[in-house]
N, C-alpha and C positions, 0 to 999 in steps of 0.2 A: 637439357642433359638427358642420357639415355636410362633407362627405370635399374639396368641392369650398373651404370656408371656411381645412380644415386646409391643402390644397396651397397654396392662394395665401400662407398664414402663414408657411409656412416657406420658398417662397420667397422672399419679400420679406427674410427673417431670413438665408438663404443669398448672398442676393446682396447686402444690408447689410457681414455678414462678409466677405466676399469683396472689397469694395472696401475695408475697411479693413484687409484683409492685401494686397494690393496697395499701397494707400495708404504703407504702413510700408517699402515695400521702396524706394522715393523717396529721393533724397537731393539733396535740394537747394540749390542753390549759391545763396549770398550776391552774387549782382552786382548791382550800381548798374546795369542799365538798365532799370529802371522807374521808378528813383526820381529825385524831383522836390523841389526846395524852393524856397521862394521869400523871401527876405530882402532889406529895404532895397531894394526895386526890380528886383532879379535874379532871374532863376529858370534855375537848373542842371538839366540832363536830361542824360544821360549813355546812349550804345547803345553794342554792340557792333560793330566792325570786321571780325568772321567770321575775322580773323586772330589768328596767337596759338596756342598751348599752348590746349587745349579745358577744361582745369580754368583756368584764368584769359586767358578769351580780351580781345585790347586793345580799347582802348576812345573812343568820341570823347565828349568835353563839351562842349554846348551851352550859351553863355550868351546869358539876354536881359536884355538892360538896357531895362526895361522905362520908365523915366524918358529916356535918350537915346535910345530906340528903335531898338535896335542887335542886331545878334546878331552873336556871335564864334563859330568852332569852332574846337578847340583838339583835339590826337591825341599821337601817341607815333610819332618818325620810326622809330624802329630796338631793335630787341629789348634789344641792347648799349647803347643810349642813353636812358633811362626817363624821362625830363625832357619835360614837355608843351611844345610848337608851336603858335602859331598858324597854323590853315592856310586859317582865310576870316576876314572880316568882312562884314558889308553894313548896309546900313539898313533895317528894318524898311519903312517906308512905300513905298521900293522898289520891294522883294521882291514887294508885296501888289502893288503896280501893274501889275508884271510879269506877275503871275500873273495877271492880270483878262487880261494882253492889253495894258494901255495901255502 
C-alpha cells in the first residue's frame, strides 16, 4: 500500500471515530417541536416559546383545520397554570391574502 493511500485510510478511520464519540456524548431531548401529524383534516405543529426551564422549555400548538381552513394557536399562560389557551385564531384564506399584500 502506498504511504500516501495509508494516511488518507486512517484518517478517514480517525475522523469516522471521532464523530462517533462525539456523536455519543449527545443527549437529546424528546420535544414535540418538529413534530407534526395530521388526522381527520388537522394537522398539529407544536414550537418552542424560548421560555421555560431549558430541559422542558414551553411550548405553542398549531392547529390547522384544514377542511374549515382555520388556524388556532394555543400556549400556556403561566408556569403555575399548565392548562393550554387560546391565544389566536384566523382564517386561512386570509392569512394568505394578507401575505400576498391584498
Amino acid at each position: 500500500m502506498k504511504p500516501t493511500t495509508a494516511i488518507l485510510s486512517i484518517s478517514a478511520f480517525a475522523i469516522t471515530a471521532l464523530a462517533i464519540v462525539e456523536a455519543g456524548r449527545l443527549h437529546p431531548a424528546a420535544f414535540a417541536g418538529t413534530g407534526s401529524m395530521g388526522v381527520g383534516g388537522f394537522t398539529m405543529i407544536t414550537s418552542s416559546t424560548g421560555k421555560g426551564p431549558d430541559e422542558a422549555p414551553y411550548e405553542t400548538l398549531y392547529i390547522l383545520d384544514n377542511r374549515g381552513e382555520m388556524l388556532y394557536v394555543y400556549g400556556i399562560e403561566s408556569a403555575t397554570d399548565r392548562r393550554l389557551a387560546l391565544r389566536a385564531g384566523a382564517s386561512l384564506p386570509t392569512l394568505f391574502r394578507a401575505a400576498r399584500g391584498g
